[in-house]
Residue frames relative to the residue before (quaternion, step in Angstrom):
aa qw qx qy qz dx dy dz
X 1.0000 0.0000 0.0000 0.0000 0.00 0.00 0.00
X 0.1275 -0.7625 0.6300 0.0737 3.62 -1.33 0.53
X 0.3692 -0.7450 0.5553 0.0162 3.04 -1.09 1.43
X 0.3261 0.7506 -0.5736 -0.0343 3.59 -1.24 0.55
X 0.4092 -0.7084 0.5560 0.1466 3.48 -1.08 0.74
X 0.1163 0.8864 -0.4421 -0.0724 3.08 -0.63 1.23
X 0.1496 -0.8892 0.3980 0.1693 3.88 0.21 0.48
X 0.5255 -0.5467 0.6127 -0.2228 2.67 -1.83 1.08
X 0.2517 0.6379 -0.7248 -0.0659 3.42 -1.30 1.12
X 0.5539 -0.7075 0.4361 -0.0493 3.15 -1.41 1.28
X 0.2458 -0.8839 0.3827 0.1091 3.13 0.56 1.48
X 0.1304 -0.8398 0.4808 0.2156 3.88 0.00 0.52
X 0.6879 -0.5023 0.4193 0.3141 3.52 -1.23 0.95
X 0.7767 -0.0305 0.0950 0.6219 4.16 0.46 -0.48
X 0.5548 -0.5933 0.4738 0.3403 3.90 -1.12 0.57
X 0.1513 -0.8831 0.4069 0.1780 3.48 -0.77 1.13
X 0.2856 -0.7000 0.6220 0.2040 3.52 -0.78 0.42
X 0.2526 0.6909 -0.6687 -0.1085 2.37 -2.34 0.49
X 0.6200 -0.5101 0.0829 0.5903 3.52 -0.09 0.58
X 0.5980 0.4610 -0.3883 0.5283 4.32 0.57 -0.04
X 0.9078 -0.0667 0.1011 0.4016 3.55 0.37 -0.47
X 0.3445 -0.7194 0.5958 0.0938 3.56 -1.16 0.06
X 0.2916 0.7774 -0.5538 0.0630 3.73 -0.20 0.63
X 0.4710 -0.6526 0.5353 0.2562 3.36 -1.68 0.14
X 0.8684 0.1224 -0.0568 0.4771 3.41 0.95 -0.93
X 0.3142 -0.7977 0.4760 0.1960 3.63 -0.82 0.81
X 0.4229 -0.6900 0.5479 0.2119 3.51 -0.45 1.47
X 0.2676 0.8311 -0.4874 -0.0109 4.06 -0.57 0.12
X 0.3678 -0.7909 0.4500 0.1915 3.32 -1.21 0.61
X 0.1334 -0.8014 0.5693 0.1255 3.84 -0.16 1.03
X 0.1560 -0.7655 0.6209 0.0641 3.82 -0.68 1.08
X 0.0269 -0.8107 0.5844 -0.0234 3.37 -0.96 1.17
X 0.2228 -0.8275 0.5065 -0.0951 3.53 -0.97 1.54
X 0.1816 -0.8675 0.4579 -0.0690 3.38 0.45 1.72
X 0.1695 0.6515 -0.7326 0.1004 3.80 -1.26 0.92
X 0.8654 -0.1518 0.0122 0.4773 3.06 -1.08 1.50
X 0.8119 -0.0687 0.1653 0.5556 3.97 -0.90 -0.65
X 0.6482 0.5990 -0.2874 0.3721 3.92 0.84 -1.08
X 0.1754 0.8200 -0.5417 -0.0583 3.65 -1.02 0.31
X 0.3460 -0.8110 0.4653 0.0782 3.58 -1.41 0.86
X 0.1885 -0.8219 0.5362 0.0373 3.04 -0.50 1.05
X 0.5178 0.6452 -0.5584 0.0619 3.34 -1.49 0.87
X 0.6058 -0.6742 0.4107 0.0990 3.14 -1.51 1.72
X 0.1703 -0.6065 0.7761 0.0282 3.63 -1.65 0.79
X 0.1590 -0.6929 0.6842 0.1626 3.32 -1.26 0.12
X 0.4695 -0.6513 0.4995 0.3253 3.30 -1.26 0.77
X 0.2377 0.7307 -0.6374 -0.0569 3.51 -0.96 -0.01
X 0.0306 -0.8503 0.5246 0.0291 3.74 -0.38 0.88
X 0.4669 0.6260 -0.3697 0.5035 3.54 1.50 0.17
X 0.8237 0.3089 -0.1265 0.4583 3.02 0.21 -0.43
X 0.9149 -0.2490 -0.0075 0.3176 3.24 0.85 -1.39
X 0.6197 -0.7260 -0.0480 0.2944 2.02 1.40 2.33
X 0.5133 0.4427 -0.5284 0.5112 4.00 0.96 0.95
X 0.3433 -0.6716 0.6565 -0.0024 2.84 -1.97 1.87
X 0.7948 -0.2034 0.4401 0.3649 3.45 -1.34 -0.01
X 0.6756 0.6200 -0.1422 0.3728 3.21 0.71 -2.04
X 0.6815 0.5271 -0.1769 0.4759 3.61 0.72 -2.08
X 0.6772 0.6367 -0.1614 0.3316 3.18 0.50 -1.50
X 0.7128 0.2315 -0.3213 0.5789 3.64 0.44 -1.10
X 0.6524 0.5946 -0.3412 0.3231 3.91 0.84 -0.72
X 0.4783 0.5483 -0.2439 0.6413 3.26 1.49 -0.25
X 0.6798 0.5293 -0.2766 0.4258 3.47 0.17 -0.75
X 0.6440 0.4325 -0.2948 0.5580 3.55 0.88 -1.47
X 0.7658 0.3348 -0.4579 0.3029 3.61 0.11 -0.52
X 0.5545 0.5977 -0.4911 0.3068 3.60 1.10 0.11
X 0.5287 0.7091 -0.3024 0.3553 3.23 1.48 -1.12
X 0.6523 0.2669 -0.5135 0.4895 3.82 0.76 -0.43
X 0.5862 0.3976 -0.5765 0.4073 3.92 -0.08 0.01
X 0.6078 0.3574 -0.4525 0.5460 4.49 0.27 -0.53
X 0.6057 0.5639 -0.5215 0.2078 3.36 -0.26 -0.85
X 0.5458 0.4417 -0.2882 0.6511 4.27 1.40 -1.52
X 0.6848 0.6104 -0.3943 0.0548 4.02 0.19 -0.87
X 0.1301 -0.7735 0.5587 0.2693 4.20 -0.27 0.38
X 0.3037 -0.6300 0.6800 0.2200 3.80 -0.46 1.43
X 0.5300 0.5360 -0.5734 0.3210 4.33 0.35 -0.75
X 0.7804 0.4035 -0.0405 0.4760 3.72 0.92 -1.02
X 0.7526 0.1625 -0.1781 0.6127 3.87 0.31 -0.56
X 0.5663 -0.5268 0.6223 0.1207 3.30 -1.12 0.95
X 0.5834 -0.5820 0.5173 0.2309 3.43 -1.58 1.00
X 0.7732 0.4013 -0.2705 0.4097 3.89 0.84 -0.77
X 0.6897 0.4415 -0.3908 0.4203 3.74 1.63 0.57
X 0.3950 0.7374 -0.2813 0.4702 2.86 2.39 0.13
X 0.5852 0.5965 -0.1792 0.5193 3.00 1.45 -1.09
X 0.7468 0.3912 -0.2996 0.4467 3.71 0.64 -0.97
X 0.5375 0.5848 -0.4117 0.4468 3.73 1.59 -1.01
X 0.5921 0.7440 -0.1065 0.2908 3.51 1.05 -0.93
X 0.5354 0.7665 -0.1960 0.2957 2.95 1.29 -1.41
X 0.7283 0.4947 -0.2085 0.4258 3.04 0.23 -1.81
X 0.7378 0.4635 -0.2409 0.4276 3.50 0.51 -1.04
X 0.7864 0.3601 -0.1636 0.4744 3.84 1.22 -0.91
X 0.6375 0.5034 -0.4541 0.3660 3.69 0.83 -0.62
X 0.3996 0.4531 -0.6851 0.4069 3.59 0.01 0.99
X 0.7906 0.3257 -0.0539 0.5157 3.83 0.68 -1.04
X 0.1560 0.7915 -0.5838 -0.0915 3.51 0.37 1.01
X 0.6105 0.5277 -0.5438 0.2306 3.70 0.63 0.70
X 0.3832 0.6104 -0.4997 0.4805 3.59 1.55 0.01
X 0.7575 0.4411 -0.2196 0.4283 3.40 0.27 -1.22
X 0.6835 0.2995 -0.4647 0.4767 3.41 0.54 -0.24
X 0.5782 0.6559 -0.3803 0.3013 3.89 0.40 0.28
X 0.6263 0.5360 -0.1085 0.5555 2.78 1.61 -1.59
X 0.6761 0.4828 -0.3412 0.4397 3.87 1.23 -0.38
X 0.4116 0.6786 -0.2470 0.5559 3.34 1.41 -1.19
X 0.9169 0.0986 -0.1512 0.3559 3.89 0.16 -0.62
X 0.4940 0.5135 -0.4536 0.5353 2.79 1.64 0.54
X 0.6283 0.4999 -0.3674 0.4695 3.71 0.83 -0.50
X 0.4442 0.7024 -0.3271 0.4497 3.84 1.77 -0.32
X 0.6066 0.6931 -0.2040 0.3316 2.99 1.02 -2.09
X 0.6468 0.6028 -0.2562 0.3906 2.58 0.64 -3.02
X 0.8595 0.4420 -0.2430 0.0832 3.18 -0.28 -1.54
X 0.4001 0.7827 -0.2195 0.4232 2.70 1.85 -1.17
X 0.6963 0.6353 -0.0202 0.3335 2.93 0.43 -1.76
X 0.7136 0.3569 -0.0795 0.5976 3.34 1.05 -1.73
X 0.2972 -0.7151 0.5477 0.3168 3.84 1.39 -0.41
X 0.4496 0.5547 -0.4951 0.4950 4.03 1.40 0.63
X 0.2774 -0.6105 0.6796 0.2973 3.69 -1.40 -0.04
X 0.7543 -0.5705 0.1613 0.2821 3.04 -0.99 0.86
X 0.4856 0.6316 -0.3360 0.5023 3.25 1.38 -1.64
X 0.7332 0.4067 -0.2926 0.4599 4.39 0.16 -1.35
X 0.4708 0.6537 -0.4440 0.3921 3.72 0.92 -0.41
X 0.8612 0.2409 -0.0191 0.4472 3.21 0.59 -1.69
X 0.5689 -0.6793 0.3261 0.3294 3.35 1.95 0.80
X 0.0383 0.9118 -0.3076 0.2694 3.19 1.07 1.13
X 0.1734 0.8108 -0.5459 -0.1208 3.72 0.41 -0.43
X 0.3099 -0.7654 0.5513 0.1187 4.48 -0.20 1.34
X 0.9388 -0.2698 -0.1217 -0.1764 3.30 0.76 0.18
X 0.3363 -0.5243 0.7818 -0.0301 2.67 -1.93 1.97
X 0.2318 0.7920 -0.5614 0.0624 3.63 0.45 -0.54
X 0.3937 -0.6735 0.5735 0.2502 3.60 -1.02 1.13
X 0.3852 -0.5876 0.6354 0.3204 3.22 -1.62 -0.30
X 0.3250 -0.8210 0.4330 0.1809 3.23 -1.33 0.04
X 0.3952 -0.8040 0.2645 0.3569 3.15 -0.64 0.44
X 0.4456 -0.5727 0.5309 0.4377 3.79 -1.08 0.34
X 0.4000 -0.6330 0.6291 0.2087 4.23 -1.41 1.04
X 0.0342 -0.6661 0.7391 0.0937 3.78 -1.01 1.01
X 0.1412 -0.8437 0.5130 0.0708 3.43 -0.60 1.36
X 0.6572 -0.5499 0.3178 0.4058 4.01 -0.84 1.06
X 0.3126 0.4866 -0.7893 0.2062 3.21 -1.31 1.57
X 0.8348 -0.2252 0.2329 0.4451 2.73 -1.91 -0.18
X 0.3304 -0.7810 0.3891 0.3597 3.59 -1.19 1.14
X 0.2280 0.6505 -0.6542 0.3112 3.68 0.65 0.42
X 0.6611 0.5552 -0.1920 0.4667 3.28 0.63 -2.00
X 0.6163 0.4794 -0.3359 0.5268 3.98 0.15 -0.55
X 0.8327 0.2637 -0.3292 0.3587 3.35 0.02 -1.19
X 0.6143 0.4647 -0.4942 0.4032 3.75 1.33 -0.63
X 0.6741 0.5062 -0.4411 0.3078 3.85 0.18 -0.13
X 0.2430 0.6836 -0.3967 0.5624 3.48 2.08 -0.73
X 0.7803 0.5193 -0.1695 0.3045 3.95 -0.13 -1.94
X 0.8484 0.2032 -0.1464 0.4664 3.32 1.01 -0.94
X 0.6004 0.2978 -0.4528 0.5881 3.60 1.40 1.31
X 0.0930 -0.8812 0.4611 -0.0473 3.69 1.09 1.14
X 0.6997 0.5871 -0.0535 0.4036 2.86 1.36 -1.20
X 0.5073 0.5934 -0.3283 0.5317 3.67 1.75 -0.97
X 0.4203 -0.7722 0.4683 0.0881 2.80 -1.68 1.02
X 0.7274 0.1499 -0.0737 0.6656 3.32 1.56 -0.10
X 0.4017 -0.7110 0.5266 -0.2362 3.08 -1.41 1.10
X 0.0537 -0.7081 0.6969 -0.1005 3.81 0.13 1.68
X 0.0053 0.7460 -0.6660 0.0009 3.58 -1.19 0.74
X 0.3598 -0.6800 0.6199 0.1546 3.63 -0.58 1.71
X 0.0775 0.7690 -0.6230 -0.1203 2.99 -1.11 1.06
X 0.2717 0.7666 -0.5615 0.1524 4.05 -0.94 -0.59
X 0.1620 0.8019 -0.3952 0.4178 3.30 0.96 1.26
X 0.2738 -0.7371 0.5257 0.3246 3.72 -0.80 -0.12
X 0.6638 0.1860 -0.1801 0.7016 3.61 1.75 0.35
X 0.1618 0.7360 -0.6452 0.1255 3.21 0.07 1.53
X 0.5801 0.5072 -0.4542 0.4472 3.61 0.54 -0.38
X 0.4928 0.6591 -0.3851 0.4178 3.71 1.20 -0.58
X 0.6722 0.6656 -0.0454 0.3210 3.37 0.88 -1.74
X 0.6420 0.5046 -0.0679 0.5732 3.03 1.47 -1.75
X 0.6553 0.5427 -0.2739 0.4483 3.45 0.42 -1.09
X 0.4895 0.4933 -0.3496 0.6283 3.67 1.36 -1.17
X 0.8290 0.2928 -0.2999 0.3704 3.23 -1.09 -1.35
X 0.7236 0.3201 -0.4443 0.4202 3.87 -0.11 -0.55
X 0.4931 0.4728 -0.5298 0.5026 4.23 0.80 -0.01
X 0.7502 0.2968 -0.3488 0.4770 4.12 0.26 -0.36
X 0.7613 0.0538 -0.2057 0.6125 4.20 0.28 0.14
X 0.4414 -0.6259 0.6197 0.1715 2.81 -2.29 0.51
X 0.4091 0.7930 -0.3835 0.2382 3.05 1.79 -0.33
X 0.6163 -0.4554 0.4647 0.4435 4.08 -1.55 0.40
X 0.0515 -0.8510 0.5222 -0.0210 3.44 -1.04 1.30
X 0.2255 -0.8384 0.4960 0.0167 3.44 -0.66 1.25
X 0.3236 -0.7617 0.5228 0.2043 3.62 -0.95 0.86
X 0.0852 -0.6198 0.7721 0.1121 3.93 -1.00 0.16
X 0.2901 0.6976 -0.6070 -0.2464 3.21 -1.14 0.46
X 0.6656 -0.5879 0.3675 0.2761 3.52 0.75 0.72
X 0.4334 -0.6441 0.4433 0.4482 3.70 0.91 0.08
X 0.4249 0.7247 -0.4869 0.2390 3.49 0.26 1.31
X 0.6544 0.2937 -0.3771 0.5858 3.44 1.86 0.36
X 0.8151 -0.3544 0.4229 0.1765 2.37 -2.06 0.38
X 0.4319 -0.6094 0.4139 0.5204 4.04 -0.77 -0.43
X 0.6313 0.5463 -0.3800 0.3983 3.36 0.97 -0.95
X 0.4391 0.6002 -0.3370 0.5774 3.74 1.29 -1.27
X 0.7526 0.4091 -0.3127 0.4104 4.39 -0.19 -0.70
X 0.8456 0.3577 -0.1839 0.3510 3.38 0.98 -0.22
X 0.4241 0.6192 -0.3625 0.5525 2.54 2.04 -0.41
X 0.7121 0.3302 -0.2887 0.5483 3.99 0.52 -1.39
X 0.5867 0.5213 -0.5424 0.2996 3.88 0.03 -0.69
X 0.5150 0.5228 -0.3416 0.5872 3.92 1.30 -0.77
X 0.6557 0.5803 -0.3267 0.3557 3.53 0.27 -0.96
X 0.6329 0.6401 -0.1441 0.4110 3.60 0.94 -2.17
X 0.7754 0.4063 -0.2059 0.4373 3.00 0.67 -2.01
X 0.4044 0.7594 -0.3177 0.3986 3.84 1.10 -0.04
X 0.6312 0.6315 0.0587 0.4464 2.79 1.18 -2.07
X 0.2620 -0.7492 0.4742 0.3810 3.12 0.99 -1.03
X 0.2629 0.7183 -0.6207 0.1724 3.92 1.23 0.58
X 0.5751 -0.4926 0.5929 0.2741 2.86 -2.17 0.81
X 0.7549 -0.2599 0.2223 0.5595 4.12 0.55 -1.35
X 0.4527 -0.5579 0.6324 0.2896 3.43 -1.79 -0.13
X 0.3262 -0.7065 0.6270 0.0366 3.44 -1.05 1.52
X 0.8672 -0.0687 0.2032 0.4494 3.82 0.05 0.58
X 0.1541 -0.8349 0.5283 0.0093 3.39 0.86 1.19
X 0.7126 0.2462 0.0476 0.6552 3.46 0.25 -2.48
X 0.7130 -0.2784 0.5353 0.3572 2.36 -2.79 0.21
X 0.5928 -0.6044 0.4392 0.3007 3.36 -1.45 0.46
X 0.6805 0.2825 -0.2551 0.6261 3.80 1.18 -0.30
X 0.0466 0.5782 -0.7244 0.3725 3.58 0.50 1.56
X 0.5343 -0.6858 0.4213 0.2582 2.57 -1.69 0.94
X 0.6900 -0.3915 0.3511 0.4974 4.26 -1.73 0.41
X 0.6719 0.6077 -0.2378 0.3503 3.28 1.26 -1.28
X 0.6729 0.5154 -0.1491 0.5092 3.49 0.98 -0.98
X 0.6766 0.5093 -0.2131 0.4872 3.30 0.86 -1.40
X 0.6329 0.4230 -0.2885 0.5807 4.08 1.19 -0.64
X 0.5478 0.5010 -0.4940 0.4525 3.67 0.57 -0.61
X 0.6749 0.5888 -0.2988 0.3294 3.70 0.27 -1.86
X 0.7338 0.5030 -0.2456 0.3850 3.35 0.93 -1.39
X 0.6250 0.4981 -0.3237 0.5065 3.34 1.02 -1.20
X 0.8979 0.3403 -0.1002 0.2607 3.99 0.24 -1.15
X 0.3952 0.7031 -0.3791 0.4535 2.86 2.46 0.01
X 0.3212 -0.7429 0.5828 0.0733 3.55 -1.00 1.02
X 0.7739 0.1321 -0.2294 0.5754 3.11 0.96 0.62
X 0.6621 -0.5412 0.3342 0.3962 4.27 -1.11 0.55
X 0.0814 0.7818 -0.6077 -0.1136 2.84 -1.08 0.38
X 0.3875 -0.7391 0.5508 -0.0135 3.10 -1.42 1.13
X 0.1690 -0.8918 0.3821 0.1737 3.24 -0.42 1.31
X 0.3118 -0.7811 0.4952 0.2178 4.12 -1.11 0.33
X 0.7688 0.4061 -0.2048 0.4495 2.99 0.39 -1.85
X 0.4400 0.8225 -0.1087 0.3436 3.45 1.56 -0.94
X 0.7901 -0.0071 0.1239 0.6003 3.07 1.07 -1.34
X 0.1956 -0.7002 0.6856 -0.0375 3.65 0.37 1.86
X 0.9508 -0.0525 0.0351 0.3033 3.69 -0.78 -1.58
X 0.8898 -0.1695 0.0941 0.4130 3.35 -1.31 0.08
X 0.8184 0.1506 -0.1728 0.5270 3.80 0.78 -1.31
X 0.4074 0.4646 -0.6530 0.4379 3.83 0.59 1.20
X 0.4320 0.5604 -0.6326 0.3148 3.73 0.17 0.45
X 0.6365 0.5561 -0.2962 0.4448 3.28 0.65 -1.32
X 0.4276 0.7571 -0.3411 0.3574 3.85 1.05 -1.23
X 0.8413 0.3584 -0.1161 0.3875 2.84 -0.38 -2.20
X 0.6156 0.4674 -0.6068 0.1851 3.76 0.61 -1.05
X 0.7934 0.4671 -0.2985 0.2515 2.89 -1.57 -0.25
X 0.6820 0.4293 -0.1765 0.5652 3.48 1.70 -0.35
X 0.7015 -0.0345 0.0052 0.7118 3.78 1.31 -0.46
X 0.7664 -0.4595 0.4034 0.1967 2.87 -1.99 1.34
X 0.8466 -0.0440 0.1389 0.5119 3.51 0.73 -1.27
X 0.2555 -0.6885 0.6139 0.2895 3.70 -1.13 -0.06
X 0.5528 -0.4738 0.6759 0.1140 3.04 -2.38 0.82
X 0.1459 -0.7856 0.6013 0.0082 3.67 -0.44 0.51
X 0.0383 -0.8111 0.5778 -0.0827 3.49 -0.25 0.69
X 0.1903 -0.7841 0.5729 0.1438 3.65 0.08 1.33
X 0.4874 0.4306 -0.6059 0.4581 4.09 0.62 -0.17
X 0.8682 0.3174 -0.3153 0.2146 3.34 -0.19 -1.38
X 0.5455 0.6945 -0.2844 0.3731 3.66 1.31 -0.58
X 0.2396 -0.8144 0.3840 0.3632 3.31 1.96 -1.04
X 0.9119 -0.0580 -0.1542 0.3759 3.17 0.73 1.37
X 0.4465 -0.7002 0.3571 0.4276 3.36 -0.58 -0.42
X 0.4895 0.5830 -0.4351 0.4808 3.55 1.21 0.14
X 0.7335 0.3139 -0.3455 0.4941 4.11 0.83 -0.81
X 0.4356 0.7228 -0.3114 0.4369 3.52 1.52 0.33
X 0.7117 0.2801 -0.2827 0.5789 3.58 0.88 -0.89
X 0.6912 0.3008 -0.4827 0.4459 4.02 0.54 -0.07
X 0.4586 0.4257 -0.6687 0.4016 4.00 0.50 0.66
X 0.6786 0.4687 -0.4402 0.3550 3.47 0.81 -0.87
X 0.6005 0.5594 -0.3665 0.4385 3.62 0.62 -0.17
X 0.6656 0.3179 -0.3404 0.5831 3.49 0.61 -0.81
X 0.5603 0.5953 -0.4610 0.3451 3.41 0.19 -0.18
X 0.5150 0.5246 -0.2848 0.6152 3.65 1.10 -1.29
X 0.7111 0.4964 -0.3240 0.3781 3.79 -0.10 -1.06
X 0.7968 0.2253 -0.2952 0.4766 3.49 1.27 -0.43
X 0.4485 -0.5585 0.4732 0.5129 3.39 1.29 0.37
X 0.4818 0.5270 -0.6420 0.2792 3.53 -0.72 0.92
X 0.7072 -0.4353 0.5175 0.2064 3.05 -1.86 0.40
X 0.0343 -0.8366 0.5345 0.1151 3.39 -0.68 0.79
X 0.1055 0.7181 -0.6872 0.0302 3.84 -0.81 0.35
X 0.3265 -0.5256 0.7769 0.1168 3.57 -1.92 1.09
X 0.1999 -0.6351 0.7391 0.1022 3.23 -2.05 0.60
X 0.0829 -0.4795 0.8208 0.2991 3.58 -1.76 -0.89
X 0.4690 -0.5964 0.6511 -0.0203 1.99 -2.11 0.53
X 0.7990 -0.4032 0.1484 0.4208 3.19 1.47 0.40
X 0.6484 0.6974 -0.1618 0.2589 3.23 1.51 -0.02
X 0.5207 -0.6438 0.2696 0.4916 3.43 -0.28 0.66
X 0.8440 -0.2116 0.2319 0.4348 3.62 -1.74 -0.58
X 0.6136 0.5193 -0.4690 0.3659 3.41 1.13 -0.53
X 0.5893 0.5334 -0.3057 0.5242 4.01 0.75 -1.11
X 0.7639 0.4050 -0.2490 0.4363 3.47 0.20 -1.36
X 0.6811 0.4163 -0.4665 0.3811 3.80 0.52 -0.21
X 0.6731 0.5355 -0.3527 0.3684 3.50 1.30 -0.59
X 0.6871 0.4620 -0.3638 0.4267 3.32 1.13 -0.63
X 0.3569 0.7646 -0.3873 0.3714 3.63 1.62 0.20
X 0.5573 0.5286 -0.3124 0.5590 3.70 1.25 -1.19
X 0.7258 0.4503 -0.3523 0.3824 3.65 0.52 -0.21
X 0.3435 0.8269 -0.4134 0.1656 3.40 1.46 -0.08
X 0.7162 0.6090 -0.1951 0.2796 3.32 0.70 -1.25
X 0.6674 0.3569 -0.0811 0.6486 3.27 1.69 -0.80
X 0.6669 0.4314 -0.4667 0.3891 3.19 0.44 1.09
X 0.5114 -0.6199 0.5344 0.2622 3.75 -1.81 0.26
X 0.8002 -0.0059 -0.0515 0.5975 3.16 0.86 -0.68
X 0.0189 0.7928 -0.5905 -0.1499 3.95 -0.99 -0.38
X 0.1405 -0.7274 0.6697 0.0519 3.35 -1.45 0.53
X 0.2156 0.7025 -0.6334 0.2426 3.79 -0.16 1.40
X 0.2819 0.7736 -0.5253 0.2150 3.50 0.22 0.91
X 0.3328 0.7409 -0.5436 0.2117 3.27 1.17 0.04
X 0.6668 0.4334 -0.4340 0.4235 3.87 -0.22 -0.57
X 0.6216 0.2856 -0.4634 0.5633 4.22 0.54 -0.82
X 0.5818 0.3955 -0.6267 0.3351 4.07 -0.36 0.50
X 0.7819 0.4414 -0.3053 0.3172 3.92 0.47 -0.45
X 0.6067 -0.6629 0.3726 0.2316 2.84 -1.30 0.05
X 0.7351 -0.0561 -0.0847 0.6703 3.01 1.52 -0.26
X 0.4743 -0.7879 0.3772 0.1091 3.05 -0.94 0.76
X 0.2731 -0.8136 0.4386 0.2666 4.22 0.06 0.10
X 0.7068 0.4359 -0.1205 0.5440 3.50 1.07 -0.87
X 0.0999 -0.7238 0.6785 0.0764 3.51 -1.95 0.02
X 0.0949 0.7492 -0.5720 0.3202 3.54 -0.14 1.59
X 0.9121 0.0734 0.1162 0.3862 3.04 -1.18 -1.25
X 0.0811 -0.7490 0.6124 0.2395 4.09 -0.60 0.43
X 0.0826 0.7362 -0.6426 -0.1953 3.56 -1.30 -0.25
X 0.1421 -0.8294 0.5386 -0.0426 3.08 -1.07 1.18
X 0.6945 -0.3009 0.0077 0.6535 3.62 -0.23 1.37
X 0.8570 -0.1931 0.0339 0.4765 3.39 -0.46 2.02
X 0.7149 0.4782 -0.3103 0.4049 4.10 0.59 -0.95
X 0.3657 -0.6845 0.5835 0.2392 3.32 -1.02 1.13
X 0.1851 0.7043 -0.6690 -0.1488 4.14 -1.21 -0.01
X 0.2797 -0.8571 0.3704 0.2237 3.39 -0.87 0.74
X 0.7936 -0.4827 0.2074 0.3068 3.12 -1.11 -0.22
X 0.2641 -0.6632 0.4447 0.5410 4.19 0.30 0.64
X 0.5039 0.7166 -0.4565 0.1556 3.61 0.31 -0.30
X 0.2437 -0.5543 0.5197 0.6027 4.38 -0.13 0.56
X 0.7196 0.4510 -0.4906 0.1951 2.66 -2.33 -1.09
X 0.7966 -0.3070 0.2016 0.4801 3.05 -1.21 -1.39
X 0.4568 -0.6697 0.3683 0.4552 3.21 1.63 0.21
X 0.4874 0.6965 -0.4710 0.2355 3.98 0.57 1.21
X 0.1271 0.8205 -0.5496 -0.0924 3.07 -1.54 0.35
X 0.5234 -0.6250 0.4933 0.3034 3.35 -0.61 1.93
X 0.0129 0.6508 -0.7535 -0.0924 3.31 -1.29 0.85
X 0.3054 -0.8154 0.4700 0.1450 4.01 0.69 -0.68
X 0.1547 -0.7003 0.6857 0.1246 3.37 -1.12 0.48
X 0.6864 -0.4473 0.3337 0.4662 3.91 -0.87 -0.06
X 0.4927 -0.7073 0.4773 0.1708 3.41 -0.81 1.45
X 0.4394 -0.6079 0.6053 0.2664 2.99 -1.08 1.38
């Protein structure tokens, strides 16, 4: 097998907000995993603000997996013992690794002429929809992007404002549509219960990440017990043994396959999750069709999802997955059902 990393900045359709930051373009990493005529595809985003992997780490990380794929026969070993042979070399970086799985499960599928989702015995469909992210600008700006998915059935709203209940009140007087809160760990506990009373008014569905994630046990049990409405945790739950964390502190968990480092330590959070009776929902993190088709194979086993990354950009690099007002359809393609089309490489 041959491995390359190509990258990519991702122009986004409108500047996004959220209560840490504000950006225009998404910096991403697209990992490709050749055998013979076949290729895999899967995506990492950069994010070094926050959590501190560049472009840079990423492909360097990558090469050192490549001398363990290079001996490897995908015809024979599955992507999720590749992953474990892997490990050692990648769990410092679970976004390299979650790329490098993503296109080996591509490969697999390819390969097996199965899409993934049937690999793992899947049945698509109940399949949720997703929702489209309005991210915190000016609310003029909110409601005109509200305007041009009239049609979407659900609705994540970043919040972390000093007049978010202001905001909310706006946006739920222009749609009737299912509305969802992010606030990014910008409130307080007392601030979560006060709005969670507020939301549930509103007609919100839940809160995605009230507090900072190292809020206190004390705080973090109060919220849960007095929170009029679910909450679902993100920043909270990065890898495999914060599932266990959160119970008892939030209704459900966000999965994040960048941050978990793939989709293979992704379907046993989703399992242990079930085991504690929680809610499950997947995010993105911004990424085009390549990320967003893999985290698609996960459709079936979920309560809620958020893969909208490709309707935020402006242009797109990849062909996979479509979604049309909120409905996922996939690709006839096996695997994850990609193909790298590409714009000029950053």
């Amino acid at each position: 097998m041959q491995i390359k990393v190509h990258e990519f900045d991702l122009p986004l359709k409108y500047k996004f907000g959220i209560s840490r930051e504000t950006r225009t373009v998404q910096k991403t990493a697209i990992v490709e995993v050749k055998d013979g005529p076949l290729s895999g595809y899967g995506e990492c985003v950069a994010n070094h603000k926050y959590y501190k992997f560049t472009i840079d780490m990423i492909r360097e990380d990558i090469a050192k997996a490549s001398s363990v794929l290079m001996k490897a026969d995908l015809d024979r070993t599955a992507p999720d013992i590749l992953w474990e042979q892997c490990n050692y070399l990648l769990r410092h970086n679970p976004f390299a690794q979650c790329a490098l799985d993503m296109a080996l499960w591509d490969l697999y599928g390819k390969k097996k002429n199965k899409t993934t989702y049937r690999l793992w015995g899947l049945d698509p469909s109940k399949n949720v929809v997703t929702d489209y992210t309005i991210g915190i600008d000016d609310t003029e700006i909110m409601i005109k992007k509200m305007e041009e998915f009239h049609d979407w059935p659900v609705f994540k709203i970043k919040l972390g404002t000093d007049h978010d209940m202001a905001i909310m009140r706006t946006l739920r007087a222009h749609t009737k549509a299912v509305l969802r809160i992010d606030a990014n760990c910008a409130w307080t506990a007392d601030q979560t219960i006060e709005y969670a009373q507020v939301l549930k008014e509103l007609d919100v569905e839940f809160i995605e990440q009230p507090m900072e994630a190292d809020a206190s046990a004390a705080d973090m049990k109060k919220v849960f017990e007095k929170s009029a409405l679910p909450l679902i945790a993100d920043e909270s739950c990065i890898s495999e043994s914060d599932v266990d964390r959160c119970h008892g502190f939030f209704h459900g968990v966000n999965i994040k396959v960048v941050k978990c480092g793939g989709l293979t330590p992704a379907l046993r959070m989703i399992k242990r999750a079930r085991e504690l009776k929680m809610k499950v929902m997947v995010g993105c993190m911004t990424e085009s069709t390549v990320g967003i088709s893999g985290i698609a194979q996960l459709l079936p086993l979920l309560d809620y999802v958020d893969m909208d990354g490709p309707l935020l950009l402006a242009r797109d690099i990849a062909e996979g997955v479509r979604i049309e007002r909120g409905v996922v359809h996939y690709s006839p393609l096996p695997g994850n059902g990609v193909r790298l089309t590409g714009f000029k490489e950053s």
